[in-house]
C-alpha positions in Angstrom: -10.2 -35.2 -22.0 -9.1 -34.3 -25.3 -10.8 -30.8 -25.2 -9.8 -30.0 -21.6 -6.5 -30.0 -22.7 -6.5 -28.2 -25.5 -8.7 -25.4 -23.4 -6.1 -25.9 -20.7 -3.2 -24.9 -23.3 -4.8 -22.4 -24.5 -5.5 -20.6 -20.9 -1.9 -21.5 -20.4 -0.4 -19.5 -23.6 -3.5 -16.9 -23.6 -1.8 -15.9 -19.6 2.2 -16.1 -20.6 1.5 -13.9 -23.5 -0.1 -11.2 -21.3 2.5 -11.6 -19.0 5.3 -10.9 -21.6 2.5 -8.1 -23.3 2.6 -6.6 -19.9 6.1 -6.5 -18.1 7.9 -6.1 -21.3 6.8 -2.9 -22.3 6.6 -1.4 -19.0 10.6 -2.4 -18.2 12.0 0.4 -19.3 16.0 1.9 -18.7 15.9 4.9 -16.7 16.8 8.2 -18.4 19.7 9.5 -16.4 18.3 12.4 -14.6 19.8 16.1 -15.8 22.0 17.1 -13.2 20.3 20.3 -12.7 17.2 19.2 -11.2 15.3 22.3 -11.8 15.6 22.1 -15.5 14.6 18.9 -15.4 11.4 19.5 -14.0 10.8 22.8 -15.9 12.0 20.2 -19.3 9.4 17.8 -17.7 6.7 20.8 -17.4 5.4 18.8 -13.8 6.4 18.9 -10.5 5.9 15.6 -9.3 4.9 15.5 -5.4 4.8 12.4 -3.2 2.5 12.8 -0.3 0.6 10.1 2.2 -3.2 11.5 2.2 -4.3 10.3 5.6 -3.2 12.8 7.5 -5.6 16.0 7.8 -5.8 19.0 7.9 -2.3 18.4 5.7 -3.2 15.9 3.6 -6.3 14.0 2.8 -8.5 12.8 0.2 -11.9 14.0 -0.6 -13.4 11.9 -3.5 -10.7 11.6 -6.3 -9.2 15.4 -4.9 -6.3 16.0 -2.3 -6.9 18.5 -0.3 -4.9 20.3 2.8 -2.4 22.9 3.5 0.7 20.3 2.4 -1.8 20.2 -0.6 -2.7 24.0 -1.4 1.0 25.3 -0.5 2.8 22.5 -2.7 0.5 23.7 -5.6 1.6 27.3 -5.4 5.2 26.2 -5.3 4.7 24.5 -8.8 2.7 27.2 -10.0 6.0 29.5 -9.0 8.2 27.2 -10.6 5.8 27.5 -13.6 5.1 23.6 -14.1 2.1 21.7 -13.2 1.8 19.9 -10.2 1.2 15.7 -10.1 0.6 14.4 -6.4 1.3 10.8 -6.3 -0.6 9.3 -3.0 1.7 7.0 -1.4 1.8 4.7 2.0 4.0 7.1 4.3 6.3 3.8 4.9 7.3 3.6 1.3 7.6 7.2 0.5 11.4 8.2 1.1 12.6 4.7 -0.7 10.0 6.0 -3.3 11.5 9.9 -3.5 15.4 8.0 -3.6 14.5 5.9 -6.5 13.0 9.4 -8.4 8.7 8.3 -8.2 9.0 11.7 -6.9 10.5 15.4 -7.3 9.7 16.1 -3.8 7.8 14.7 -1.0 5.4 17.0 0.8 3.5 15.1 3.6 4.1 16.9 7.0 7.6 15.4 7.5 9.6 16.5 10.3 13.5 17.6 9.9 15.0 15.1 11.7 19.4 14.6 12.1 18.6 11.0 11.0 16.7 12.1 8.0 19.4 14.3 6.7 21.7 11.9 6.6 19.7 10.6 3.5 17.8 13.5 2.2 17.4 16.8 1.9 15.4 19.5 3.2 13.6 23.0 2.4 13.8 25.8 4.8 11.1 25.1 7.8 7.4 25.8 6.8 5.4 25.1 9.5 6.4 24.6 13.3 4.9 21.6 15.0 5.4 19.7 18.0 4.3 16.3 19.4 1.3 16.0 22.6 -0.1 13.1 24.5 -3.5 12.2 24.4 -5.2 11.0 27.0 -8.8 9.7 27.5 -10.6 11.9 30.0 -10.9 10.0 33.1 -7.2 9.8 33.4 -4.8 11.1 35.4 -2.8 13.8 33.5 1.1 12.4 32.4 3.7 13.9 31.1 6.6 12.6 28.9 8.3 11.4 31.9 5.6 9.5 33.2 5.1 7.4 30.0 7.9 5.2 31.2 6.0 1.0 31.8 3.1 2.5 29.9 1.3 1.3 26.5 1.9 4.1 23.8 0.3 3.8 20.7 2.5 6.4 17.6 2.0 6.3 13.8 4.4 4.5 12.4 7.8 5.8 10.8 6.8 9.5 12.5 8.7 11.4 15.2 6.6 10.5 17.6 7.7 6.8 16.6 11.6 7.6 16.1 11.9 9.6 19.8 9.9 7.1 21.9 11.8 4.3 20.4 14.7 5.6 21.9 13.3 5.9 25.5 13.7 3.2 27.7 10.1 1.1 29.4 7.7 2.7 27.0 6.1 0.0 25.3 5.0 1.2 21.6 2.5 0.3 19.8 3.0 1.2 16.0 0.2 1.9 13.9 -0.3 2.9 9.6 -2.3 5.4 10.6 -3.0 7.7 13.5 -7.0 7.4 13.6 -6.4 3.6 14.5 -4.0 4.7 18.2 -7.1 7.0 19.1 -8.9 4.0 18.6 -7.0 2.2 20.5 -6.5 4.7 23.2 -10.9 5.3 23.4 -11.0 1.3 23.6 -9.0 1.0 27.0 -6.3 -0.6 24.8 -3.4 2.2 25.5 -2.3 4.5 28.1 -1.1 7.4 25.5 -1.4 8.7 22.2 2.1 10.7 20.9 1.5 12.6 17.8 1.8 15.8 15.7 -0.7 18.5 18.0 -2.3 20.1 14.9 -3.5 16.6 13.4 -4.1 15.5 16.9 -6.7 18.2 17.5 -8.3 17.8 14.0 -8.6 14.2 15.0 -10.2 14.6 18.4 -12.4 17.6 17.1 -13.8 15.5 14.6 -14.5 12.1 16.5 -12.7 10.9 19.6 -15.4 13.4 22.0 -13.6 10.7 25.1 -10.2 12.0 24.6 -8.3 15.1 25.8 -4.5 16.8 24.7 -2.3 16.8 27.6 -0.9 20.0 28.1 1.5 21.6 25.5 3.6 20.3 23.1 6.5 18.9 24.6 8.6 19.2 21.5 9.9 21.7 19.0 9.7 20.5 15.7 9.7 22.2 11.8 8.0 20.6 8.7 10.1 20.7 5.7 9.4 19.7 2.1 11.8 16.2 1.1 13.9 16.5 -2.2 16.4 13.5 -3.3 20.0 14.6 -1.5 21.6 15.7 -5.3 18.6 17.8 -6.5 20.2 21.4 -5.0 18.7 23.8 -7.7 15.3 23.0 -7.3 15.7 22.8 -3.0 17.3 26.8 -3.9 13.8 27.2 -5.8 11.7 26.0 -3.3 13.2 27.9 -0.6 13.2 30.8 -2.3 9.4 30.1 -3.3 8.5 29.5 0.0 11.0 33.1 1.5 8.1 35.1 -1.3 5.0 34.1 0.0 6.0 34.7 3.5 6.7 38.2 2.3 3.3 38.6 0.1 1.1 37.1 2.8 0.1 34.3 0.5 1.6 31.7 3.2 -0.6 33.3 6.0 -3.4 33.2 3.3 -3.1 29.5 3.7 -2.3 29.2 6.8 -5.2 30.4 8.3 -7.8 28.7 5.8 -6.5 25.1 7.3 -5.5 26.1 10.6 -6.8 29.0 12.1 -10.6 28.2 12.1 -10.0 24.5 12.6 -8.5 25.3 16.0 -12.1 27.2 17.1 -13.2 25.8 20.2 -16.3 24.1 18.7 -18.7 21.9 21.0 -17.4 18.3 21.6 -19.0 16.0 19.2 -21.1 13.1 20.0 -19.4 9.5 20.8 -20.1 8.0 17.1 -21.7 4.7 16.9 -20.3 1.4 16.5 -21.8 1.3 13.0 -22.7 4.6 12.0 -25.0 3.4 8.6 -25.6 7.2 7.6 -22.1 7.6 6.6 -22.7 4.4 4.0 -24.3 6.8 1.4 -21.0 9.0 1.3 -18.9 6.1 1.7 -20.3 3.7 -1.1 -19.0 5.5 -4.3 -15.4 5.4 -3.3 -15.6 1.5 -1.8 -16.8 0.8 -5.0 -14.3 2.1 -6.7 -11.6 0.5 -4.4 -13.5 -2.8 -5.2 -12.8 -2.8 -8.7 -9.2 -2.0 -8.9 -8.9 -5.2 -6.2 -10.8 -6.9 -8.8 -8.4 -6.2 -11.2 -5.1 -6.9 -9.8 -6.5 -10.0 -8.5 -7.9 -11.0 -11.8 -4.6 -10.0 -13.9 -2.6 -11.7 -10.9 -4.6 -15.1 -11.3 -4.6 -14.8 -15.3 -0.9 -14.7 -15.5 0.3 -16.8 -12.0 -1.9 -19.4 -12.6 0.0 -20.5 -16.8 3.4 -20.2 -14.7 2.4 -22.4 -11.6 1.1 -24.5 -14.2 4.6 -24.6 -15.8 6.4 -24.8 -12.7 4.1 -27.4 -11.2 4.6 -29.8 -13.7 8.2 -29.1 -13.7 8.2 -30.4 -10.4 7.4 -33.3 -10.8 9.3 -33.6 -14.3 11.8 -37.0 -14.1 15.0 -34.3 -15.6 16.7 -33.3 -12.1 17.8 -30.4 -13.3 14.2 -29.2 -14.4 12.5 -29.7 -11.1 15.5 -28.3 -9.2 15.2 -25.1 -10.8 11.5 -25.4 -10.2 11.9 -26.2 -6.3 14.6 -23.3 -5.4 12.1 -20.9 -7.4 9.3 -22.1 -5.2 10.8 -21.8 -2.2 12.8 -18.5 -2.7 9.1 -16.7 -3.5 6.9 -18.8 -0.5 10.3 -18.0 1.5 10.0 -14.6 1.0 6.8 -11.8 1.8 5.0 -10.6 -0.5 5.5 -7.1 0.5 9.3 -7.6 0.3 8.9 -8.7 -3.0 6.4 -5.5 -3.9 8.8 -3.6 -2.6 11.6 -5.1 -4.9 10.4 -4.9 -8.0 9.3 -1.2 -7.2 11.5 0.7 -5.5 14.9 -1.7 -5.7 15.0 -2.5 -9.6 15.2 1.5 -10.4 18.7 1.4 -9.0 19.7 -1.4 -11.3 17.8 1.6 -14.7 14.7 -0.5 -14.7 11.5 1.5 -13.7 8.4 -1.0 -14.1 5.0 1.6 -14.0 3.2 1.2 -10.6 -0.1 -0.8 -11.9 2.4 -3.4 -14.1 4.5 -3.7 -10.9 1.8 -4.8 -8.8 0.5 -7.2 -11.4 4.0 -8.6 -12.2 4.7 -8.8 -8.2 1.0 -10.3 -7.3 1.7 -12.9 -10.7 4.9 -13.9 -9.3 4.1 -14.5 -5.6 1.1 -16.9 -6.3 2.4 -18.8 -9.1 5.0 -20.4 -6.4 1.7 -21.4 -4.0 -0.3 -22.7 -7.5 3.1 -24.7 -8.4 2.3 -26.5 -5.5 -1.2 -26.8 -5.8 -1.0 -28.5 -8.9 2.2 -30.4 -8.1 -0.2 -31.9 -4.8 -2.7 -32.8 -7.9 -0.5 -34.6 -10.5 0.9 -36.7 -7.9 -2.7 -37.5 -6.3 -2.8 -39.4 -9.1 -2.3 -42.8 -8.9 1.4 -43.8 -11.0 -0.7 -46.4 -12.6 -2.1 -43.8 -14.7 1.0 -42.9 -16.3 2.2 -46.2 -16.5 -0.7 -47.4 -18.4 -0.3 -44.0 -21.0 3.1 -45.2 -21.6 2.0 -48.2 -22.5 -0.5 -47.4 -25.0 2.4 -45.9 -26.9 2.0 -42.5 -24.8 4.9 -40.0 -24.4 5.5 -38.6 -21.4 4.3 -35.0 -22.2 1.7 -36.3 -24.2 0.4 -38.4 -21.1 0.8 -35.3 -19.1 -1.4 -33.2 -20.9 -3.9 -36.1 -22.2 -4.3 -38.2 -19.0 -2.8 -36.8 -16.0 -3.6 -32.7 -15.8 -7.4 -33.5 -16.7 -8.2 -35.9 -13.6 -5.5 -33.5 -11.6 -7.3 -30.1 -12.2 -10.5 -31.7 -11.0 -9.1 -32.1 -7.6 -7.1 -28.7 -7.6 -10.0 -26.3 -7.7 -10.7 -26.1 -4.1 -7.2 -25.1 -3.2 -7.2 -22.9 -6.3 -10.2 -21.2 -4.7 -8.5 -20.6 -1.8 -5.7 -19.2 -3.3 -7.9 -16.6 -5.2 -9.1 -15.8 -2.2 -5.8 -15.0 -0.5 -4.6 -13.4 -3.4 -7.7 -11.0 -3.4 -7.0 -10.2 0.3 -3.4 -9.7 -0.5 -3.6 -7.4 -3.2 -3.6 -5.0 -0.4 -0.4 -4.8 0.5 0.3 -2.9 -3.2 -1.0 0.3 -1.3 3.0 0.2 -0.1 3.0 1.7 -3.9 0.5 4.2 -3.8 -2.2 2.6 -5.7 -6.1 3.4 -4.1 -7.3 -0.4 -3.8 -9.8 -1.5 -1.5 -8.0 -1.2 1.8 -6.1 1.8 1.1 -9.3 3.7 -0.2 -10.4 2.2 3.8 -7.6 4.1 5.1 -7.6 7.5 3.7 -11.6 7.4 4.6 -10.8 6.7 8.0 -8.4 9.2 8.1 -10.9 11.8 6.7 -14.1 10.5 8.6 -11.5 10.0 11.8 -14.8 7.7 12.3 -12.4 4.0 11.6 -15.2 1.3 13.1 -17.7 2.3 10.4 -15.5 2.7 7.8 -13.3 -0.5 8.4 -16.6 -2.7 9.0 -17.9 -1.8 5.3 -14.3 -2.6 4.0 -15.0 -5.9 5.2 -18.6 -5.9 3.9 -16.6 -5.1 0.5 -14.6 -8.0 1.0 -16.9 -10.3 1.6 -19.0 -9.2 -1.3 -15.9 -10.1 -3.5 -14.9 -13.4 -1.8 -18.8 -15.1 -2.0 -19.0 -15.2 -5.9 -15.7 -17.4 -5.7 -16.3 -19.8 -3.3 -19.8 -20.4 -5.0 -17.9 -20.5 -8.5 -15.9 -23.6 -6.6 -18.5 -25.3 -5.0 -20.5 -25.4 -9.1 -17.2 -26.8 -11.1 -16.6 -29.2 -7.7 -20.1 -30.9 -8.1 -19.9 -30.6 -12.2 -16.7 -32.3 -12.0 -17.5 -35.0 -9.3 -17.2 -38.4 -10.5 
């Protein structure tokens, strides 16, 4: 028992340490940003660019590149401004909170100039007209915008699809992360309608979806603009009149036609792609992989430094001082009370406004720590008190402290009986890690998303994610079921 504890207090000051060694140096006081915002990006010597890369032929990721017109135009606005360009690949749901709190200089991801928008941010001059279509699957009847009324309409969420269908009485929407998933839908018998941006919509269909059809012309007039935070007026002048020169040189046209022009060829329709297409598995493999092992790792860092805290808190749960395991309850129930996603969210994009900026990768370690140590509190609070009082009573007797019959007597028989929760907890932790692609960061279900996107091929891509995931969740359980029978008495 004796060495048990002492390896049990050593994991548990090994994981606080690296939690302070951590969060600490990443907490650091924003700079106050120059109030010219062009100098401070020229001072800087990067323009840093916010983009979501699931959405070709704007954005989209090939291997570790971006690539699309968003892509290759943003990089010869930077090179105009004479600064380098960073693109920071973001979830389109947290990119404007992201751009407020100044992740970004500018978010270039086929946004639409929209009267709500503007209220918040601020726009470049127009760069690329657009406007929204229905798809249809080819045995239907044609419908128009009217007609959607009492019908099943899948949109991509936070779009302007989304925004102006929201607004129309008896459509009932059906809100998607990304596009590839409504067409899905929509070739599954699932929805009546697809809204969406026409120029993705027929790189979509063109690439996969041979069942479904665009429905006439766009019914909407819409213009693309480039997303700068509402104060940062010099560099929105720059851009502008970046974007005024090529038009004039051609360079924009250039452009242009490279990512539109050929891609809107009528091509022959492609085949209906199979269930589980295993061919694409040998270009798939390289970049699962690599979304496996930064799961790995923000599970692992999240386990390392939850499970010394849940520790703590746990047994300060059941400590006989009232105001211990109040303070230990209310912290408990205010992280289980609350998502996890609320709580990434928080610590990323919130805390900035209060001068603290916390680097992505620390963020979602410090967030992933946090949220599990409240379930393993409880874990180990079940264990202690599955011990019979008897135990503690007959440490005190033998001349026993209380801590000292905590750690000697009571944690060793506990943690015998908290692995298989434990487990379980990895597990969900493992699957949760996900939810840190709100950030940015290419884990395993993001990097399943932006090939979908690029592949427009979703079952095949999404059934090897959960290959991946199984993969990573066997070695765990099996690691249980060893210390269970080891530790069976």
């Amino acid at each position: 028992m004796p060495r048990m504890n002492r390896a049990l207090t050593l994991s548990w000051i090994t994981g606080l340490l690296a939690l302070l060694l951590l969060v600490v140096p990443g907490c650091s006081r924003e700079v106050p940003p120059s109030n010219d915002a062009l100098e401070r990006v020229r001072r800087a010597g990067e323009l840093v660019i916010g983009t979501d890369a699931t959405y070709p032929p704007f954005e989209n990721k090939v291997g570790s590149e971006l690539v699309g017109f968003d892509v290759e135009l943003g990089n010869a606005i930077a090179g105009k401004l004479g600064v380098r360009p960073r693109w920071v690949n973001s979830s389109f749901d947290g990119i404007f909170p992201a751009l407020l709190s100044r992740k970004f200089d500018m978010v270039m991801s086929a946004a639409t100039i929209t009267p709500e928008r503007q209220k918040s941010l601020a726009f470049s001059d127009p760069y690329y007209d657009a406007g929204q279509v229905i798809t249809l699957r080819r045995d239907q009847k044609v419908l128009d915008l009217d007609a959607l009324t009492g019908k099943s309409v899948g949109v991509q969420i936070n779009t302007t699809g989304h925004v102006m269908l929201e607004a129309r009485a008896g459509v009932r929407l059906k809100k998607f992360n990304s596009i590839d998933l409504a067409f899905l839908d929509l070739q599954n018998g699932r929805l009546d309608a697809v809204v969406n941006d026409a120029p993705t919509t027929r790189y979509m269909l063109k690439q996969s979806f041979p069942n479904l059809i665009v429905a006439g012309d766009p019914f909407t007039s819409e213009h693309y603009g480039i997303v700068f935070h509402p104060s940062d007026a010099s560099l929105v002048t720059a851009v502008n009149e970046a974007l005024a020169e090529f038009k004039a040189s051609g360079e924009y046209a250039t452009i242009y036609a490279k990512w539109f022009a050929a891609s809107q060829d009528a091509v022959a329709s492609p085949s209906a792609p199979l269930l589980f297409d295993p061919s694409l598995l040998k270009d798939l493999w390289r970049y699962l992989l690599n979304g496996m092992l930064w799961t790995v790792q923000l599970t692992g860092w999240g386990l390392l430094c939850g499970l010394p805290i849940g520790l703590l808190v746990g047994i300060l749960r059941v400590s006989p001082l009232r105001p211990l395991s109040m303070a230990s309850a209310i912290y408990v129930e205010a992280i289980r009370g609350t998502p996890l996603l609320v709580q990434i969210f928080t610590i990323y994009f919130v805390l900035p406004a209060f001068g603290i900026r916390i680097p992505e990768y620390l963020a979602a370690i410090l967030a992933l720590s946090i949220n599990a140590s409240a379930y393993i509190a409880e874990i180990f609070r079940a264990g202690i008190q599955s011990i019979a009082k008897g135990q503690m009573e007959a440490a005190r007797s033998l001349g026993f402290g209380y801590v000292s019959a905590m750690g000697l007597v009571i944690l060793p028989q506990a943690m015998r009986r908290v692995v298989p929760p434990l487990t379980n907890e990895a597990i969900a932790l493992l699957k949760d890690s996900s939810l840190v692609s709100l950030m940015g960061m290419t884990e395993l279900t993001r990097t399943g998303q932006e090939l979908a996107s690029r592949l427009a091929n979703p079952t095949t891509v999404w059934l090897a994610v959960a290959l991946c995931y199984l993969l990573l969740t066997i070695p765990l359980t099996s690691v249980a079921r060893l210390l269970e029978k080891r530790w069976t008495y």
